[in-house]
C-alpha positions as CSV (number, residue, x, y, z in Angstrom):
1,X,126.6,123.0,94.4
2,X,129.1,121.5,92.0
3,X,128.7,121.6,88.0
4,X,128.3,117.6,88.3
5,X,125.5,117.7,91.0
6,X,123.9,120.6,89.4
7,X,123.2,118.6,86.1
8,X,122.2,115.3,88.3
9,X,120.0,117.3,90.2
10,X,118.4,118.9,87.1
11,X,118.0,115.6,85.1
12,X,116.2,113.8,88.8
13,X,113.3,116.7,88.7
14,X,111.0,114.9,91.4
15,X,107.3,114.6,91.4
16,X,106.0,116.9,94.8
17,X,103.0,116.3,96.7
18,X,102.1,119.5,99.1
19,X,99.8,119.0,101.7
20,X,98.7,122.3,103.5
21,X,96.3,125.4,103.1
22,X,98.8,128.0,103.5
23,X,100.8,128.9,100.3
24,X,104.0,130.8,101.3
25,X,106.6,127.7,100.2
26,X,104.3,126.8,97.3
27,X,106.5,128.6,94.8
28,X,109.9,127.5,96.3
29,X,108.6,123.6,95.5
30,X,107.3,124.5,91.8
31,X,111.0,126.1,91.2
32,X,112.5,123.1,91.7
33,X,110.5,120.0,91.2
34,X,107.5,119.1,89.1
35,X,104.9,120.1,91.8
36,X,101.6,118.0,90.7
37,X,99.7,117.6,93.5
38,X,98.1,120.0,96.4
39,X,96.0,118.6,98.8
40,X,94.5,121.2,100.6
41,X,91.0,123.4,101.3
42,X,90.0,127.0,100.2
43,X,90.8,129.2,102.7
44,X,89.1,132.4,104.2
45,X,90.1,135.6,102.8
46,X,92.1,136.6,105.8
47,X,94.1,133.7,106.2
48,X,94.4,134.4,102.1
49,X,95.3,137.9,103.0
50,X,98.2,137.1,105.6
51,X,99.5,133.8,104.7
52,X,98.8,132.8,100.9
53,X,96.2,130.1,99.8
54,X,97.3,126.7,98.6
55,X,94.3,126.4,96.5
56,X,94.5,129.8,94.5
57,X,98.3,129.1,93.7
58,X,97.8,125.6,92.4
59,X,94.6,126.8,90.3
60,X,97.2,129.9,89.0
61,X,99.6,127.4,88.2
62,X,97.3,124.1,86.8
63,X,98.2,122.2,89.4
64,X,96.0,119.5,90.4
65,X,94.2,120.0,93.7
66,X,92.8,117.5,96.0
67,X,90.5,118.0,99.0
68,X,92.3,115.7,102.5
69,X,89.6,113.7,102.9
70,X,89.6,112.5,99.3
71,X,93.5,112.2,99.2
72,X,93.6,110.0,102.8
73,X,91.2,107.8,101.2
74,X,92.8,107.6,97.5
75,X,97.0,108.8,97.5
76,X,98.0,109.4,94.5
77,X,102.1,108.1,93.7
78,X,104.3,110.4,93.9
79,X,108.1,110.8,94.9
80,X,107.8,113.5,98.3
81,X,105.5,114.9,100.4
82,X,106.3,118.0,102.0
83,X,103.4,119.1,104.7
84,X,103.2,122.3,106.1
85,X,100.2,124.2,108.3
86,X,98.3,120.6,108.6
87,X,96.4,120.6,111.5
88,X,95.6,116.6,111.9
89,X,97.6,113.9,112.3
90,X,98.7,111.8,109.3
91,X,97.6,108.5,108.7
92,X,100.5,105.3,108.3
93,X,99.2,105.1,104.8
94,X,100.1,108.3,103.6
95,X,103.2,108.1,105.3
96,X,104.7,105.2,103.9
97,X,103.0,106.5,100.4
98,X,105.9,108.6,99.0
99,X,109.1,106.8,97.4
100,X,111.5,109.6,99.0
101,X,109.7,110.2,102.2
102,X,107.2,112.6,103.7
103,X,108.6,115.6,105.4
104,X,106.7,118.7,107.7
105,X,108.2,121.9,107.9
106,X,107.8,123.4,111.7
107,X,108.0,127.1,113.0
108,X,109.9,126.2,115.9
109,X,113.2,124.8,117.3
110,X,111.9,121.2,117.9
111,X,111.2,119.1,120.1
112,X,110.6,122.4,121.6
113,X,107.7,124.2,121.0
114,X,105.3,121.2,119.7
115,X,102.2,121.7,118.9
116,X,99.8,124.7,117.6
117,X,100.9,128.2,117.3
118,X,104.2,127.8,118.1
119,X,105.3,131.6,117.3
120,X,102.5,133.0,119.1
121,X,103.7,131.2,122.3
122,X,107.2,131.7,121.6
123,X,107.2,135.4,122.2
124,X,104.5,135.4,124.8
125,X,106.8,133.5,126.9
126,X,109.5,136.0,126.0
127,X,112.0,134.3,124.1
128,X,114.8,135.9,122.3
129,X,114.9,133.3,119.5
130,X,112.7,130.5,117.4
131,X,113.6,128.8,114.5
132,X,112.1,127.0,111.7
133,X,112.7,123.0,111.7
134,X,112.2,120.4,108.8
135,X,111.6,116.7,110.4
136,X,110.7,113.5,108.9
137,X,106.6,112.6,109.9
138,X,106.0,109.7,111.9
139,X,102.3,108.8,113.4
140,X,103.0,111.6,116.3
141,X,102.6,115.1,116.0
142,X,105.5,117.3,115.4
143,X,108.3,114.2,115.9
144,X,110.1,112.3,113.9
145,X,114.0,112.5,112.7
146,X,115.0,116.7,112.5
147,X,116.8,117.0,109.5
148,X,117.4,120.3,108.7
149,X,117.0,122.9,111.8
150,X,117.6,126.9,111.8
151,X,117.5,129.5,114.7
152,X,115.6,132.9,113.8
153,X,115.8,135.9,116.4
154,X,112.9,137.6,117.6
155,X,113.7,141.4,118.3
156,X,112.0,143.0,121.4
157,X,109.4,145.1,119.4
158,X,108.5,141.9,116.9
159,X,104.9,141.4,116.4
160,X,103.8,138.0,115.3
161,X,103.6,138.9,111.6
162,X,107.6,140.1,111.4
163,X,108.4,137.3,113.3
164,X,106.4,135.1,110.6
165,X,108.1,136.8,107.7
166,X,111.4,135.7,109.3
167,X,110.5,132.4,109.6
168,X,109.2,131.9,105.8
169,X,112.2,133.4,104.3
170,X,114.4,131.0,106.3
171,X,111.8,127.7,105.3
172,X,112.3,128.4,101.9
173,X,116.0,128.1,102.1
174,X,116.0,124.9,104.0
175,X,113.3,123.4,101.7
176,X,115.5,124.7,98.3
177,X,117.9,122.3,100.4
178,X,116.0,119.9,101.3
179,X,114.1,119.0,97.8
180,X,117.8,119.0,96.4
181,X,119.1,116.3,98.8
182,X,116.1,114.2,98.4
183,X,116.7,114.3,94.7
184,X,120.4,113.9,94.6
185,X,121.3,111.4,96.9
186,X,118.3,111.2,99.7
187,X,118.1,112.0,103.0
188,X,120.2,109.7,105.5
189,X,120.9,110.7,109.1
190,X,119.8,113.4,111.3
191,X,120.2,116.4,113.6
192,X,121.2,115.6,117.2
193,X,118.0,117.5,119.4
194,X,119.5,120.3,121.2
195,X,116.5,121.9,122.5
196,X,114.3,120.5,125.6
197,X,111.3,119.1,124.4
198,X,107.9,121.0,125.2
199,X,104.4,121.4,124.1
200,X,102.0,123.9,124.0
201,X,98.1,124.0,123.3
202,X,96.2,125.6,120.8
203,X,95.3,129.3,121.2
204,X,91.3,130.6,122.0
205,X,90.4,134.0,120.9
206,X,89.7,133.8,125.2
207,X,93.3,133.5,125.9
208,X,93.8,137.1,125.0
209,X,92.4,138.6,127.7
210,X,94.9,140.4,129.8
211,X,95.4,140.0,133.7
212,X,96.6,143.7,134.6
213,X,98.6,142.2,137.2
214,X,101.0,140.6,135.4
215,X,104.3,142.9,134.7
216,X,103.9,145.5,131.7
217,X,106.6,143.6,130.2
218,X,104.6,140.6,130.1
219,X,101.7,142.2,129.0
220,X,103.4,143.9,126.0
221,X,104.5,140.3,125.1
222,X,100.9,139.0,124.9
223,X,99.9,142.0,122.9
224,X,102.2,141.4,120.0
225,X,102.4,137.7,119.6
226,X,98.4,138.5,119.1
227,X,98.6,141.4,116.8
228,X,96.7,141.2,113.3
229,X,95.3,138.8,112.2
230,X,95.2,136.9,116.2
231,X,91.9,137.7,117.6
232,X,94.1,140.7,120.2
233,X,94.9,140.8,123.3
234,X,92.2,142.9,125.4
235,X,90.2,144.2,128.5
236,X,87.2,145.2,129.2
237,X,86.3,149.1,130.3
238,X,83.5,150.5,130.8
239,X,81.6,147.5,129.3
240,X,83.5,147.6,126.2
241,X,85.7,145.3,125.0
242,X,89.1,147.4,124.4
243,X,91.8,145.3,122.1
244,X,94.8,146.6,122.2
245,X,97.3,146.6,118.8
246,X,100.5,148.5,120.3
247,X,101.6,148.9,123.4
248,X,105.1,149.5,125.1
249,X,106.2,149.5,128.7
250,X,106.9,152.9,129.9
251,X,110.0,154.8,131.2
252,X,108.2,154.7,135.0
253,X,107.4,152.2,137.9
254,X,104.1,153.4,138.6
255,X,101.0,156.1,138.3
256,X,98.5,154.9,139.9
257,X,97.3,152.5,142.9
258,X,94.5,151.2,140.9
259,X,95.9,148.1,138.8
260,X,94.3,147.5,135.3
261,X,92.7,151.6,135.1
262,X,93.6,152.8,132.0
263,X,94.1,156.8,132.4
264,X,94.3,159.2,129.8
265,X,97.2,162.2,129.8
266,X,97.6,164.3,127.2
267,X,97.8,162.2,123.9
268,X,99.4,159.2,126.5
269,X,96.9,156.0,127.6
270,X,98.8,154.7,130.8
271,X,97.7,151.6,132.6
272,X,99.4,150.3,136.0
273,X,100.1,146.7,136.0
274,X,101.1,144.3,138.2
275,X,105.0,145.5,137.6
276,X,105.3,149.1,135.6
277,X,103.4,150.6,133.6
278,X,101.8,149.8,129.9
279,X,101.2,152.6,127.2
280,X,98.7,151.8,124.9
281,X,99.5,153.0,121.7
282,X,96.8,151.6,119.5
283,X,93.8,149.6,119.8
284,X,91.2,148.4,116.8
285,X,88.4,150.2,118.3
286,X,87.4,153.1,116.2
287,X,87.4,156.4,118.3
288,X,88.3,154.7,121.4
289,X,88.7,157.1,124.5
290,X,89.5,156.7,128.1
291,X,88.1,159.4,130.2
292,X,89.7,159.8,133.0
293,X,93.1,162.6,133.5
294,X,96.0,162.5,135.7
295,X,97.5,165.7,136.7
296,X,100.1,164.1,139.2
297,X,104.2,163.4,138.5
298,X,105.4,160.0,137.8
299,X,107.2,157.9,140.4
């Protein structure tokens, strides 16, 4: 940014409304406009934990907070709206409220990849990249103009949380750009879609459980897009529930004729699957064991 701009952009410091539990581009907004207003909830201490609170960083920072229900009834004026992690759809009122427009920031390459969860789908169906997406709200979820759109790999051994990280550090720079176009000279235009559209359901803790005779590959997928904090992706042996944390596809095709059998060599935990073979290396159950030896050669 030029000298000139710099001092315009300076001298337009805009009033910021965030809408949004999660707190990770809270500090981004107060940096560079006068951030008055979060509408949001308290959250649980693991959401806390992993992904920030809304509510503790505007009471750090004496900003005034607003619960949703209140604010749909009663918006207060303000210039922008930025809306992240909001779960319901936004009413006409609120978005024809702000004076410079009402924008959601969206963990995927839109249109594809609507909906919930969109990282935790992403790599269960294997892809090799997401992105992060800022788009102008309408009265549909996850549409609108895209006016700002960035790609983020995912790496082959990415659980959900590094792919997370990725995405958050690559938000912040596109809302640092957005919040400065808004206040300089507005947003006009937009981003031609070059991604097919597609949409994607929430996620149930139920949707974790693993069909053995899917490939390993597939199943290695599931396990890290629902690493900590996702509820896991797991199995039942023996009666128990067994959720597995790390896994990796093995340098075999098969051990065993018995799909789904986990089997216990040495220090290794191999499982056949419907394609190769999984090795589980960690699972949240404390002292977990699997019985059973094999004292064959791998084919």
């Amino acid at each position: 940014m030029d000298k000139n701009l710099h001092t315009k952009f300076r001298r337009m410091k805009i009033n910021v409304t965030f809408l949004g539990n999660e707190s990770p581009y809270m500090q981004v907004i107060n940096d560079l406009s006068n951030l008055h207003l979060a509408v949001c909830e308290k959250v649980s201490w693991k959401v806390k934990k992993y992904f920030g609170s809304s509510y503790d960083f505007a009471s750090r920072n004496n900003i005034l907070i607003k619960k949703p229900c209140d604010y749909v009834k009663k918006p207060s004026t303000t210039d922008l709206i930025v809306v992240s992690g909001y779960s319901k759809l936004i009413p006409k009122k609120i978005i024809n409220h702000p004076r410079m427009g009402i924008f959601n920031i969206h963990q995927s390459l839109l249109p594809a990849y609507k909906g919930r969860h969109p990282l935790n789908w992403a790599i269960i169906n294997g892809e090799k990249y997401t992105g992060v997406t800022i788009h102008k709200i309408n009265e549909a979820y996850d549409d609108g103009e895209i006016i700002f759109q960035e790609r983020v790999r995912i790496a082959s051994g990415d659980t959900i949380m590094q792919v997370y990280r990725k995405t958050i550090e690559k938000g912040k720079k596109l809302i640092n750009k957005l919040i400065r176009k808004v206040a300089i000279d507005g947003v006009t235009g937009s981003l031609k879609c070059k991604y097919p559209e597609s949409y994607f359901p929430p996620r149930r803790p139920k949707d974790g459980k693993i069909d053995w005779n899917e490939p390993a590959l597939k199943i290695k997928d599931l396990v890290r897009a629902l690493a900590e904090p996702y509820p896991g992706a797991y199995f039942y042996y023996e009666g128990q529930k067994i959720t597995i944390e790390k896994a990796r596809v093995a340098d075999f095709n098969s051990i065993d004729k018995n799909i789904g059998k986990p089997i216990q060599n040495n220090a290794k935990v191999l499982v056949q699957t419907g394609s190769g073979v999984l090795e589980i290396l960690k699972t949240r159950n404390f002292n977990c064991y699997f019985g059973e030896s094999l004292n064959r050669s791998y084919t």
